[in-house]
N, CA, C and O atoms as a printed pandas DataFrame, in Angstrom:
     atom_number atom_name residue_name chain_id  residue_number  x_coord  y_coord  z_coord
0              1         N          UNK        A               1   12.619  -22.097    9.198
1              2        CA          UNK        A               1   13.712  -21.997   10.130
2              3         C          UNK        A               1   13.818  -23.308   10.891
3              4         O          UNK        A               1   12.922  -24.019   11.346
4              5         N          UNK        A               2   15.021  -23.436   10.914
5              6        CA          UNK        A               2   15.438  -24.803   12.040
6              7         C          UNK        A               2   15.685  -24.752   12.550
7              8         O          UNK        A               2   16.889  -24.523   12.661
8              9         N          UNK        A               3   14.419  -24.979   14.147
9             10        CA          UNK        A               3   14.960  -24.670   15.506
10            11         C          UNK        A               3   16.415  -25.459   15.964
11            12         O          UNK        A               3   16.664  -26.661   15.871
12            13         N          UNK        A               4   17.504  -24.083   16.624
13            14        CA          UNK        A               4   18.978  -24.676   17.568
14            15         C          UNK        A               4   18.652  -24.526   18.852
15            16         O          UNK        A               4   19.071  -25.421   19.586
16            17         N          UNK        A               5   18.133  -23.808   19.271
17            18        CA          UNK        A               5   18.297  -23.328   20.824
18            19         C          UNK        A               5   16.989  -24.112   21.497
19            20         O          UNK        A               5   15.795  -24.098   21.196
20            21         N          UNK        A               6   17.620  -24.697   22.379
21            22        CA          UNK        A               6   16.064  -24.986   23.249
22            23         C          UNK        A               6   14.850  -24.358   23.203
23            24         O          UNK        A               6   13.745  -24.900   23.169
24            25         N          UNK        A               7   15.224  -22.647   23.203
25            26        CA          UNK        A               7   13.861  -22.274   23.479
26            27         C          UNK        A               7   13.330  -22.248   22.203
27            28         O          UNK        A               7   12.157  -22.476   21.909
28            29         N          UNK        A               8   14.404  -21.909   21.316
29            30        CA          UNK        A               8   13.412  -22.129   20.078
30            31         C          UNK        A               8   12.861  -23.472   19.376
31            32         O          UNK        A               8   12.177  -23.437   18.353
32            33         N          UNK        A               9   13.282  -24.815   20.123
33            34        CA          UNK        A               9   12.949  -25.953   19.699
34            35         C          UNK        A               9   11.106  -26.456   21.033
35            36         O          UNK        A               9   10.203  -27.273   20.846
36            37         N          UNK        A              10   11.279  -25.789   21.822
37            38        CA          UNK        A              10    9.728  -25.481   22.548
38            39         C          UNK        A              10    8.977  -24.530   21.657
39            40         O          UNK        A              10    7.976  -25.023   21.137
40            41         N          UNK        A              11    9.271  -23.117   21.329
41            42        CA          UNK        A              11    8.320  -22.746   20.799
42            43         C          UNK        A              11    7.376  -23.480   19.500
43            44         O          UNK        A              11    6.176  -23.391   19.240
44            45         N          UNK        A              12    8.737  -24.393   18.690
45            46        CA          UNK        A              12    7.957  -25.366   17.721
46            47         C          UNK        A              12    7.303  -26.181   18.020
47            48         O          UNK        A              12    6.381  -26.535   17.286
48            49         N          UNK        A              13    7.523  -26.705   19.077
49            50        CA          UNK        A              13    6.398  -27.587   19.998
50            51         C          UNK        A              13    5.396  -26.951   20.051
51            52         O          UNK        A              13    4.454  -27.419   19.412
52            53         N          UNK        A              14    5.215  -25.957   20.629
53            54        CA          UNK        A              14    4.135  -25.049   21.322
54            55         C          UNK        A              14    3.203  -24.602   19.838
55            56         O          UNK        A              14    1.972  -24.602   19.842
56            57         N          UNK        A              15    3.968  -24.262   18.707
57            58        CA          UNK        A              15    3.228  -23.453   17.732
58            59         C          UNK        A              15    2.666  -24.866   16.967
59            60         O          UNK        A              15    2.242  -24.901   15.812
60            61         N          UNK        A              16    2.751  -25.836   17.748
61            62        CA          UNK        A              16    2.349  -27.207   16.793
62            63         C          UNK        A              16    0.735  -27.917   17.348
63            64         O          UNK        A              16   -0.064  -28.691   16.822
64            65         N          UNK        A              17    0.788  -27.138   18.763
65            66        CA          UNK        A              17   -0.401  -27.267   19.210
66            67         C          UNK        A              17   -1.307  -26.301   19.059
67            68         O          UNK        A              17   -2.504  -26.414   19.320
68            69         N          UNK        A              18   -0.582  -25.020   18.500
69            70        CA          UNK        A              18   -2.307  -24.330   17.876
70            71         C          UNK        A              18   -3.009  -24.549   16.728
71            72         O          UNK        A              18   -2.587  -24.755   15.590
72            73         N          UNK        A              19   -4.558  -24.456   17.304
73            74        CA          UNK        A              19   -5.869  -24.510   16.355
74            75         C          UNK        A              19   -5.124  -23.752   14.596
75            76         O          UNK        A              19   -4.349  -22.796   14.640
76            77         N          UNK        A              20   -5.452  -24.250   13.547
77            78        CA          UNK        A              20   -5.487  -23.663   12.601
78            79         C          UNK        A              20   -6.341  -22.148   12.832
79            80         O          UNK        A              20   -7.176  -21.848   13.686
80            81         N          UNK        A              21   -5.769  -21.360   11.719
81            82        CA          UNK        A              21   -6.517  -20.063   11.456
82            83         C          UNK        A              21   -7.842  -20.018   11.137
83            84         O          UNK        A              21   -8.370  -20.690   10.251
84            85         N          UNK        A              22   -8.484  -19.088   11.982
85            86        CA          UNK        A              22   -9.925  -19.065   11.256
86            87         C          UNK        A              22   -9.931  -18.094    9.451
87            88         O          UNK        A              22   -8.862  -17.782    8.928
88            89         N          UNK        A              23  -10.980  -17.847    8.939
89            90        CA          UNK        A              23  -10.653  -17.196    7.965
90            91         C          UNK        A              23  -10.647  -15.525    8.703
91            92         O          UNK        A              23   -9.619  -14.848    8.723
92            93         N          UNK        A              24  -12.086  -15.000    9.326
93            94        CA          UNK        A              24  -11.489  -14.022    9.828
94            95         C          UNK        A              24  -10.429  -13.760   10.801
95            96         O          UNK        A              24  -10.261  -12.602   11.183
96            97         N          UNK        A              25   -9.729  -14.669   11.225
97            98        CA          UNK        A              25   -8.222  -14.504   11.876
98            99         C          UNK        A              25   -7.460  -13.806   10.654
99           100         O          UNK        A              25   -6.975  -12.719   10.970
100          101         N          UNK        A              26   -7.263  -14.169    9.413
101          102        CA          UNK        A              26   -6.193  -14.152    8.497
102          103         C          UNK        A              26   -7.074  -12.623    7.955
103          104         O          UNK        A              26   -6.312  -11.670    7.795
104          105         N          UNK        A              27   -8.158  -12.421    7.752
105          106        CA          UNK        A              27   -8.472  -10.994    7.007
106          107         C          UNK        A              27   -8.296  -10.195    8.130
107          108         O          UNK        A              27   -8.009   -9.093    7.661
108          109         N          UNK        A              28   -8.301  -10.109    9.405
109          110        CA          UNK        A              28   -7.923   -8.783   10.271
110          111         C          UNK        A              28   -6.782   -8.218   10.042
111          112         O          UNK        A              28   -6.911   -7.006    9.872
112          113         N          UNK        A              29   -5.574   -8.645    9.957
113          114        CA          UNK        A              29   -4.531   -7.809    9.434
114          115         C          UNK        A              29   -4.368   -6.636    8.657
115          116         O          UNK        A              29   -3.599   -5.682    8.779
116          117         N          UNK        A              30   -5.526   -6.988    7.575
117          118        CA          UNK        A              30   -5.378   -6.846    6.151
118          119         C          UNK        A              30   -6.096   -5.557    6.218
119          120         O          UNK        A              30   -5.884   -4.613    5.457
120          121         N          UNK        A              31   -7.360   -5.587    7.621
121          122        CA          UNK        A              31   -8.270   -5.018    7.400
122          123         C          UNK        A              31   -8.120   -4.090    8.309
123          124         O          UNK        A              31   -8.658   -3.002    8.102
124          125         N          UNK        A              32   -7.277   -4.326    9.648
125          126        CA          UNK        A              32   -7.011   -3.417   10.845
126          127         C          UNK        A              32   -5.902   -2.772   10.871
127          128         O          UNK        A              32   -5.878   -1.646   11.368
128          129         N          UNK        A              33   -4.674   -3.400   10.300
129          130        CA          UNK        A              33   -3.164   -3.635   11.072
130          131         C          UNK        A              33   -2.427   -2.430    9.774
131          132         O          UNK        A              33   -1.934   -1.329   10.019
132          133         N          UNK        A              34   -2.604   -3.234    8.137
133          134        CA          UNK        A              34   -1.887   -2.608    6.964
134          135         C          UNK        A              34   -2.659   -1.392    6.714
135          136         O          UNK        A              34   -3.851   -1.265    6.993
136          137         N          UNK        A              35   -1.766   -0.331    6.064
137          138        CA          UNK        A              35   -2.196    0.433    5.489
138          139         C          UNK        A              35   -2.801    0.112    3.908
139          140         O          UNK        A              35   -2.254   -0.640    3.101
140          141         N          UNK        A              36   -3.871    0.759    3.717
141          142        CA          UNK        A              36   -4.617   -0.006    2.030
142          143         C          UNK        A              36   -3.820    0.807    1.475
143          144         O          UNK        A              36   -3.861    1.983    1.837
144          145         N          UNK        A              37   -2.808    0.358    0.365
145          146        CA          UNK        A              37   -2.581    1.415   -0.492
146          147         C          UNK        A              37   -2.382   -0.118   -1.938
147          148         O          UNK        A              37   -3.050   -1.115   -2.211
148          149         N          UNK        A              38   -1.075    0.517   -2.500
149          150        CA          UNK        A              38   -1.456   -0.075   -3.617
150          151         C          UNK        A              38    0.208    0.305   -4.436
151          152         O          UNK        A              38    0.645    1.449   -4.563
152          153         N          UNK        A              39    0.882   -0.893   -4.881
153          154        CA          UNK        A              39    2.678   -0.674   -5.011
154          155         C          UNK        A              39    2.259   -0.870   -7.089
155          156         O          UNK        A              39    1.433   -1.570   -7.675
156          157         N          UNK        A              40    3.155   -0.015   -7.522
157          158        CA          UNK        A              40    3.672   -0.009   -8.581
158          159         C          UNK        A              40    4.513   -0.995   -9.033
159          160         O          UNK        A              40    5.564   -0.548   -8.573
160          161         N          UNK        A              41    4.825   -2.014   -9.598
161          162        CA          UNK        A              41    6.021   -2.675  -10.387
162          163         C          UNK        A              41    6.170   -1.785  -11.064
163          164         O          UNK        A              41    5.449   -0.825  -11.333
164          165         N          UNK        A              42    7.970   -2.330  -11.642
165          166        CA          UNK        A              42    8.650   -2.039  -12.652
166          167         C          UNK        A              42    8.083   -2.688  -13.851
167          168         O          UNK        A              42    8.334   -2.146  -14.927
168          169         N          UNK        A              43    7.260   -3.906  -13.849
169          170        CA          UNK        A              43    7.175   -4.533  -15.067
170          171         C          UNK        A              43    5.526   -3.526  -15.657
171          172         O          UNK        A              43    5.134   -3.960  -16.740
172          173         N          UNK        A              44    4.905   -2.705  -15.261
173          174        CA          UNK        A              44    4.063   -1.697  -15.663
174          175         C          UNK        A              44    2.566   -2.341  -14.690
175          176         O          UNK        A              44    1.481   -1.772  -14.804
176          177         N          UNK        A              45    2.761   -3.659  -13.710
177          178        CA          UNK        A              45    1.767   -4.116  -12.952
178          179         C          UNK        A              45    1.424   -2.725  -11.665
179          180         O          UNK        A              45    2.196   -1.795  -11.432
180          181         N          UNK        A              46    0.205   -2.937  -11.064
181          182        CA          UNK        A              46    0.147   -2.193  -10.072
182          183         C          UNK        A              46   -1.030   -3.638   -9.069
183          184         O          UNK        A              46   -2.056   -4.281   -9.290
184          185         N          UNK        A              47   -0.132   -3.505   -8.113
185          186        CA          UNK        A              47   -0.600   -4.650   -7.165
186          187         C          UNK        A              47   -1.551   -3.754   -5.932
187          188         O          UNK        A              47   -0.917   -2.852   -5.383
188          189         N          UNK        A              48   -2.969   -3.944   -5.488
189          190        CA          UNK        A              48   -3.809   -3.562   -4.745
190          191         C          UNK        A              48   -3.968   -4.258   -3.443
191          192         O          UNK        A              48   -4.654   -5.279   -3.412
192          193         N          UNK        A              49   -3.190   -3.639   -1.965
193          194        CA          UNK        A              49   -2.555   -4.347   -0.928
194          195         C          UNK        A              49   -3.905   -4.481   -0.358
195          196         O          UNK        A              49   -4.236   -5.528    0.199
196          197         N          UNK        A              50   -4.696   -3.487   -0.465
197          198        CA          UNK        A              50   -6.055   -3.748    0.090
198          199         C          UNK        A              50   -6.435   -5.355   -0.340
199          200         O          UNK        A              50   -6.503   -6.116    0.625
200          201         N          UNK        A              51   -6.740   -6.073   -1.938
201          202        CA          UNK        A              51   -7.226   -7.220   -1.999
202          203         C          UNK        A              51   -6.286   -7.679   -2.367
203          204         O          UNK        A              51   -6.317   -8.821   -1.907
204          205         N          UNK        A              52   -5.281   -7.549   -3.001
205          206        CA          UNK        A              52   -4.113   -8.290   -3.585
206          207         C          UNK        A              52   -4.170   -8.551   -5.242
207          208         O          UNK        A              52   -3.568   -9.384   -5.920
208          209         N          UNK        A              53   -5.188   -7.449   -5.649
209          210        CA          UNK        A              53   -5.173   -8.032   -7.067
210          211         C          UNK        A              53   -4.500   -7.659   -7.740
211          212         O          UNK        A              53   -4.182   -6.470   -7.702
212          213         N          UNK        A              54   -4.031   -8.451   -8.580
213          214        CA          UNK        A              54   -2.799   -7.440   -9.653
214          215         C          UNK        A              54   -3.280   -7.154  -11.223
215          216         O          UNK        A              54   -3.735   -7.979  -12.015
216          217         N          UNK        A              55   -3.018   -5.610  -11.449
217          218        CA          UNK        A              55   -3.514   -5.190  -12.462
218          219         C          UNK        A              55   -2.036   -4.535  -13.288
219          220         O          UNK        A              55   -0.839   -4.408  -13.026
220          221         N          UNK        A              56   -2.894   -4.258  -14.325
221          222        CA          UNK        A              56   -1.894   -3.606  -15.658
222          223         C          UNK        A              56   -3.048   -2.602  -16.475
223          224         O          UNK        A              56   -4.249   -2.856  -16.573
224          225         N          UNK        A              57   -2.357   -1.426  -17.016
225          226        CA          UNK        A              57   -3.094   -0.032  -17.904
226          227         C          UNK        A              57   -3.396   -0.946  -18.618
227          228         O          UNK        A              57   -4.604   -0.770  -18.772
228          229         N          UNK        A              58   -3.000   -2.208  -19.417
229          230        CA          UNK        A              58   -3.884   -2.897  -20.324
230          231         C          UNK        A              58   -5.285   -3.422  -19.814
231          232         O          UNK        A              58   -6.370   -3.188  -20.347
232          233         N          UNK        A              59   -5.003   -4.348  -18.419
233          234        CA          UNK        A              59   -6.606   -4.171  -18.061
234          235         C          UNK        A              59   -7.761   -3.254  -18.006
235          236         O          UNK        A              59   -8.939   -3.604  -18.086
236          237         N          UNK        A              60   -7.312   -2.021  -17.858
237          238        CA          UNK        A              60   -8.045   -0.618  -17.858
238          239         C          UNK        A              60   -8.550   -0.637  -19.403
239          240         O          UNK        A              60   -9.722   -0.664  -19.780
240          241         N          UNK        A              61   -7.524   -0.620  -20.103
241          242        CA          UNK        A              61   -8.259   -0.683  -21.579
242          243         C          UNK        A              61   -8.761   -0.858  -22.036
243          244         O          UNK        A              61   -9.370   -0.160  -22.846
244          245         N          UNK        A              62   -8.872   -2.665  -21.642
245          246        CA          UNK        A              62   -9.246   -3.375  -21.950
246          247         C          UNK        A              62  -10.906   -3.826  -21.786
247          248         O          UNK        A              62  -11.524   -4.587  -22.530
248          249         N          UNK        A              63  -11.306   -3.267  -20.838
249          250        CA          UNK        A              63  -12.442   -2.177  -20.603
250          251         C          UNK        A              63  -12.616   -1.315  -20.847
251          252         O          UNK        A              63  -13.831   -1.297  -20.651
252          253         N          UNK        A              64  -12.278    0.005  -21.322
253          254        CA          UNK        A              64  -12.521    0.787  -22.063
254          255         C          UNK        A              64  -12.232    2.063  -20.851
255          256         O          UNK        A              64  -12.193    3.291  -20.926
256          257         N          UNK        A              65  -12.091    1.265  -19.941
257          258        CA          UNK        A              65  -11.780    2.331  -18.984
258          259         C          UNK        A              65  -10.529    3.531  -18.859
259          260         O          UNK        A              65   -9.539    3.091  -19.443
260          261         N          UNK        A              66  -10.364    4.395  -18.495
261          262        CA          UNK        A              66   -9.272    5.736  -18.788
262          263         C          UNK        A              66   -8.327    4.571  -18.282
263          264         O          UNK        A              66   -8.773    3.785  -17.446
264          265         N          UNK        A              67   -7.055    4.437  -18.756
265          266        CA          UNK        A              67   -5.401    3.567  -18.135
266          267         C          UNK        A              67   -5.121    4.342  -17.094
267          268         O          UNK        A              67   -4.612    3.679  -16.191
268          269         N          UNK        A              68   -5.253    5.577  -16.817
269          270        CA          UNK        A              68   -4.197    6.295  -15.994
270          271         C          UNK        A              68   -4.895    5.938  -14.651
271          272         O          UNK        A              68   -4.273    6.135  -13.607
272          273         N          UNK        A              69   -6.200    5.403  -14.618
273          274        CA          UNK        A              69   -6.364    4.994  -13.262
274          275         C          UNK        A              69   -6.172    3.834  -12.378
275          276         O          UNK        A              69   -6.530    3.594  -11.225
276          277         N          UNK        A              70   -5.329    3.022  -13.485
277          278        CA          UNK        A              70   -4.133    1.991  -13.205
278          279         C          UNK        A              70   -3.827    2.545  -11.801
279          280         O          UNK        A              70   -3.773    2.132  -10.643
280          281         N          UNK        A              71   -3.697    3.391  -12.308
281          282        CA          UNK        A              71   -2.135    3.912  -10.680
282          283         C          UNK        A              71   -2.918    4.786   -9.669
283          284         O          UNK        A              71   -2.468    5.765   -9.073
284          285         N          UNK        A              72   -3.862    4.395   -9.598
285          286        CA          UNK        A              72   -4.669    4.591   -8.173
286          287         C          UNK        A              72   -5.941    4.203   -7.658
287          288         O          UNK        A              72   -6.346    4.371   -6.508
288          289         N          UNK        A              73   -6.588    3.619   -8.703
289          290        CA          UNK        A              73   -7.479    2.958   -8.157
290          291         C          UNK        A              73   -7.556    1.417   -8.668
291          292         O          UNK        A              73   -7.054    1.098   -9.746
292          293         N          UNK        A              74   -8.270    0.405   -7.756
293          294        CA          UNK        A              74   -8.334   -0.785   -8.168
294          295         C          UNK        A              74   -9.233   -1.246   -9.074
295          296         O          UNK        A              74  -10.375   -0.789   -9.115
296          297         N          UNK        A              75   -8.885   -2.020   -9.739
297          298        CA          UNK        A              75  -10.330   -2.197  -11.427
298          299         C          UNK        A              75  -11.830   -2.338  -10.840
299          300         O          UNK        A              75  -12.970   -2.023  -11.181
300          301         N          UNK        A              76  -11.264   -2.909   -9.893
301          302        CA          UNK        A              76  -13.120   -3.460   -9.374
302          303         C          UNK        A              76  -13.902   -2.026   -8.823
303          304         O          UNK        A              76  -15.101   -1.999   -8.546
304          305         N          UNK        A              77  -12.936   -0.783   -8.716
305          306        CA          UNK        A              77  -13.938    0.088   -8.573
306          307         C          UNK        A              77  -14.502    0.739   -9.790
307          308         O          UNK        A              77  -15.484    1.460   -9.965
308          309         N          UNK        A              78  -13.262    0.100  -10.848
309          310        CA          UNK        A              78  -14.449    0.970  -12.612
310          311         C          UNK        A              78  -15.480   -0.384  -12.371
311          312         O          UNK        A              78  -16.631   -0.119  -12.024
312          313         N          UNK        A              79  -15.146   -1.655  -12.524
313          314        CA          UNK        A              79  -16.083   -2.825  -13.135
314          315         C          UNK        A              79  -17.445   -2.745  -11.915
315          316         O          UNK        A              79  -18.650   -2.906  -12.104
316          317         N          UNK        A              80  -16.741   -2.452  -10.726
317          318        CA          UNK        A              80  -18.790   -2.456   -9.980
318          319         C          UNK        A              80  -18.174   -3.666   -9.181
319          320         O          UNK        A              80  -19.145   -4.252   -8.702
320          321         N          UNK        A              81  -16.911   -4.376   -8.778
321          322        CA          UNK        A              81  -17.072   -5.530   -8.415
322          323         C          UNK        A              81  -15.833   -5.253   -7.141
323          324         O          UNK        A              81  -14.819   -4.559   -7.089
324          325         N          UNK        A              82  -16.476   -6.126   -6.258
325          326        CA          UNK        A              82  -15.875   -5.531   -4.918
326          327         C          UNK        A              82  -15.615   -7.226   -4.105
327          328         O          UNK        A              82  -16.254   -7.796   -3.220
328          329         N          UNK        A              83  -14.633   -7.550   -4.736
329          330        CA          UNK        A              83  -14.198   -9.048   -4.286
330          331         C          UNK        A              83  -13.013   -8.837   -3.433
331          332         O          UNK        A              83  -11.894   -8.531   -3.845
332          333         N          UNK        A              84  -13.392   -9.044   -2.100
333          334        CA          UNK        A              84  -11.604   -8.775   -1.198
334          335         C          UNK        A              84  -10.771  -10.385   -1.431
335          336         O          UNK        A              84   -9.735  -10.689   -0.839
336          337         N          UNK        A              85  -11.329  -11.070   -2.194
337          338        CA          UNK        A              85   -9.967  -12.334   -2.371
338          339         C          UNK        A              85   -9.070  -11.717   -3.722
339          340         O          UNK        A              85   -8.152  -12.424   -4.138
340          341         N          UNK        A              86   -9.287  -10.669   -4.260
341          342        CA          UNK        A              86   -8.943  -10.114   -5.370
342          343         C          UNK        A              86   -8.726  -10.725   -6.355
343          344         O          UNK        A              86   -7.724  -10.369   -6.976
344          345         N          UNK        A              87   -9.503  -11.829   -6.897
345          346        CA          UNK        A              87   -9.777  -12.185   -8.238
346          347         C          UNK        A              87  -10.207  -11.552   -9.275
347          348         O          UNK        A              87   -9.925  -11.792  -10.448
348          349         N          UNK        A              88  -11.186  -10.391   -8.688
349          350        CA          UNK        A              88  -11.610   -9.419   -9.834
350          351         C          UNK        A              88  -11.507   -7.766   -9.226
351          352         O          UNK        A              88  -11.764   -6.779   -9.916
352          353         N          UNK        A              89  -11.159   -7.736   -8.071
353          354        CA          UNK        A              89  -10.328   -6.476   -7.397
354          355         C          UNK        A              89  -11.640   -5.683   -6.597
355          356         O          UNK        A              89  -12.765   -6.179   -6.664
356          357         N          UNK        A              90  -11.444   -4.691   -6.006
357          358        CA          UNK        A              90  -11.879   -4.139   -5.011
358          359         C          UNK        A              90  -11.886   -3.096   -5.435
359          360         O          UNK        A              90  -11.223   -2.661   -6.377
360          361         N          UNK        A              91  -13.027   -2.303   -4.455
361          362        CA          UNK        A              91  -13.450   -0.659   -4.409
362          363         C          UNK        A              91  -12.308    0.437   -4.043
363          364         O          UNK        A              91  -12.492    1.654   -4.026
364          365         N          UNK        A              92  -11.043   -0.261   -3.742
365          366        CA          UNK        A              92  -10.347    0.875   -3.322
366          367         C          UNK        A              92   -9.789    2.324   -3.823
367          368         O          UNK        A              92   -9.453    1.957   -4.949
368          369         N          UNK        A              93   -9.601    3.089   -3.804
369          370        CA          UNK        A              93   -8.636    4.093   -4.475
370          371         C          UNK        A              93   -7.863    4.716   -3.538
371          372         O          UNK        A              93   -7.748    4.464   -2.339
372          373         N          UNK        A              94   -7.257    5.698   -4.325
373          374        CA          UNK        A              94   -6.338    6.323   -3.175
374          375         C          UNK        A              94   -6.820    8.009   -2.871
375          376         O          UNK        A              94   -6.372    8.894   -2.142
376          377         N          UNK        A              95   -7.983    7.917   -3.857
377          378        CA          UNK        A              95   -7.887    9.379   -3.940
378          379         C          UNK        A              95  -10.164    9.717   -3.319
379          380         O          UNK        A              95  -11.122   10.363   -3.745
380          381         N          UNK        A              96   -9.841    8.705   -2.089
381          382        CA          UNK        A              96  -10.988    8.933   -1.036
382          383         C          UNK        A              96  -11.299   10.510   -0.410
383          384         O          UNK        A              96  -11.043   11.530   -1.051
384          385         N          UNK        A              97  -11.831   10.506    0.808
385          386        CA          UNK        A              97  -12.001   12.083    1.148
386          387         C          UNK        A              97  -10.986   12.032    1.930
387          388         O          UNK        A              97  -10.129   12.858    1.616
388          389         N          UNK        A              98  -10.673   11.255    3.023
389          390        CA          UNK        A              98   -8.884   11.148    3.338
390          391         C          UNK        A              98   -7.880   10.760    2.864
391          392         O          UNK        A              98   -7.401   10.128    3.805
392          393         N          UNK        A              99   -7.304   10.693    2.188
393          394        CA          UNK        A              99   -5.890   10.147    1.359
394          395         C          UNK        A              99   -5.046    9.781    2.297
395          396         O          UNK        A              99   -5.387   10.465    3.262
396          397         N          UNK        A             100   -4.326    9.252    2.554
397          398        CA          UNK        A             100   -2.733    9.221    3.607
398          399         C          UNK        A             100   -2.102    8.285    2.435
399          400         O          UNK        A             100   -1.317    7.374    2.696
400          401         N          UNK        A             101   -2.436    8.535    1.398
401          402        CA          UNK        A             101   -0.906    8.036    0.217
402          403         C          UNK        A             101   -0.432    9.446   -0.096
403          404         O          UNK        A             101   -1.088   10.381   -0.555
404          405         N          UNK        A             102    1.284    9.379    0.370
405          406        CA          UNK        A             102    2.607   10.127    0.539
406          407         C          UNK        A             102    2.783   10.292   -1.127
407          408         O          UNK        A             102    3.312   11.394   -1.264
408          409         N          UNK        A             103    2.603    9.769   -2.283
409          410        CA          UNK        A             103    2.790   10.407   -3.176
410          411         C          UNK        A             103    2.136   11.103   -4.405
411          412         O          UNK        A             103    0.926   11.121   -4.628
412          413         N          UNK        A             104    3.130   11.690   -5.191
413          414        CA          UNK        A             104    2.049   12.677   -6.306
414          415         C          UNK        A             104    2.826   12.467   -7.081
415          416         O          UNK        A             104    3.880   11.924   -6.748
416          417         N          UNK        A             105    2.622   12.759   -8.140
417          418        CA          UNK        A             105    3.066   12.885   -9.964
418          419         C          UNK        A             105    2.413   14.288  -10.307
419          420         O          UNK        A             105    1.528   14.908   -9.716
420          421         N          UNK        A             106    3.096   14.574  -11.391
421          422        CA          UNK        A             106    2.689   15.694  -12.325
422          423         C          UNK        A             106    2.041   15.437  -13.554
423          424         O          UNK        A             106    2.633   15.340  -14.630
424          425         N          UNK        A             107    0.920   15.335  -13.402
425          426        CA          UNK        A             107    0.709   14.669  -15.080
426          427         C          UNK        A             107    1.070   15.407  -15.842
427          428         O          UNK        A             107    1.563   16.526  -15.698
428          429         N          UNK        A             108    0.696   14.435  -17.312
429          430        CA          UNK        A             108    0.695   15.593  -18.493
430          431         C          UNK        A             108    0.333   16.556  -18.804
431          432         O          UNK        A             108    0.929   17.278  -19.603
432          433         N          UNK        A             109   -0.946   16.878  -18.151
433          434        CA          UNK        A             109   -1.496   18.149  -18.129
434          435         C          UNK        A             109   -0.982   19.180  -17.232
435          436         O          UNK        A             109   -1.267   20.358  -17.448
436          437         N          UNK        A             110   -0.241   18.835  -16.232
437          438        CA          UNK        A             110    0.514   19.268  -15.501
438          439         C          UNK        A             110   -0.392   19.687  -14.102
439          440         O          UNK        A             110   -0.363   20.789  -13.553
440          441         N          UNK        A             111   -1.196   18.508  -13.686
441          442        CA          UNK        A             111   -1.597   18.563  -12.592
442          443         C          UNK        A             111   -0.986   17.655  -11.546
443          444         O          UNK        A             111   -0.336   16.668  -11.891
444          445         N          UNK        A             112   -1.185   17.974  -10.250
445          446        CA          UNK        A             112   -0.746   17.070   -9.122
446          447         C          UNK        A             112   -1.796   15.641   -9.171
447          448         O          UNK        A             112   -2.929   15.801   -9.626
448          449         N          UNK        A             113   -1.410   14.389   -8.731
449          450        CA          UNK        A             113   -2.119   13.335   -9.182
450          451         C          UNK        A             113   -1.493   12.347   -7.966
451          452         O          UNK        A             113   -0.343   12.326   -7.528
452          453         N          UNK        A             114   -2.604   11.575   -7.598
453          454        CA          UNK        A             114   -2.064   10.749   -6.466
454          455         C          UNK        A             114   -1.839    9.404   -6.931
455          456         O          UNK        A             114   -2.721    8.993   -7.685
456          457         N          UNK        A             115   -0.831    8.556   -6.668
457          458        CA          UNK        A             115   -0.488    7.507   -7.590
458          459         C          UNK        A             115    0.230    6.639   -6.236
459          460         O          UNK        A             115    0.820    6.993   -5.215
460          461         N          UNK        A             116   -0.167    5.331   -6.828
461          462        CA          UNK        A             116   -0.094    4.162   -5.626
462          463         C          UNK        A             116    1.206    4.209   -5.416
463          464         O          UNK        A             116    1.791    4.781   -6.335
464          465         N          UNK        A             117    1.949    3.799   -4.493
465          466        CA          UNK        A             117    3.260    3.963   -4.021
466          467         C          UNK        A             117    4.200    2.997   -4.589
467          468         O          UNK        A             117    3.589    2.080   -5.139
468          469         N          UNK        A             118    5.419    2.883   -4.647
469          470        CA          UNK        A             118    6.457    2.364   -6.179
470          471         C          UNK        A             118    6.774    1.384   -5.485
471          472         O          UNK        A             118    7.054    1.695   -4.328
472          473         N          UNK        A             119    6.855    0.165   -5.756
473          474        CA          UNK        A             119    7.548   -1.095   -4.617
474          475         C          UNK        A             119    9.225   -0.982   -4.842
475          476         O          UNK        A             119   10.000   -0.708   -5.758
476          477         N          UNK        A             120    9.273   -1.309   -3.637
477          478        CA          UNK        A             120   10.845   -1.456   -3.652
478          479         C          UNK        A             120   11.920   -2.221   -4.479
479          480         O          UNK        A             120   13.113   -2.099   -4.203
């Protein structure tokens, strides 16, 4: 944005004299503020808001792991690996002893199933 208004041509002043971010400055958000859940693409990706890693049912496979847990849990909780920069993904799922993910599916078997939420 290109400050017009005075005050907004001080605040660029002002935001020019703060300290850079620490690293835990930038993970509190992530860790206090967002809800962990986890968005669906259209292109068959499922992105994990908790670390940011992005996966596909082929990665699941590709391990040998069941695909359908693409859509709710993050790989790093089949692989054992619990990296929050999400290079190799995180422990998360959705289907903990509290849930607060708003949606379900019917599987094939025709059970209720909790599945990461669809991005916009």
């Amino acid at each position: 944005m290109k400050p017009k208004t005075k005050l907004q041509k001080q605040v660029v002043e002002l935001s020019n004299q703060l300290p850079p971010l620490t690293e835990a400055q930038r993970e509190y958000p992530y860790k206090h503020l967002f809800k962990n859940t986890g968005y669906y693409w259209k292109k068959g990706e499922v992105w994990c808001q908790c670390c940011g890693h992005v996966q596909s049912v082929g990665d699941f496979k590709a391990i040998g792991a069941d695909p359908d847990r693409a859509y709710s849990n993050c790989i790093g909780r089949v692989t054992g690996s619990n990296d929050s920069t999400g290079k190799k993904g995180c422990n998360y799922t959705i289907n903990g002893l509290i849930s607060l993910n708003k949606t379900t599916v019917i599987s094939d078997k025709y059970l209720p199933v909790k599945v990461f939420e669809m991005a916009d």
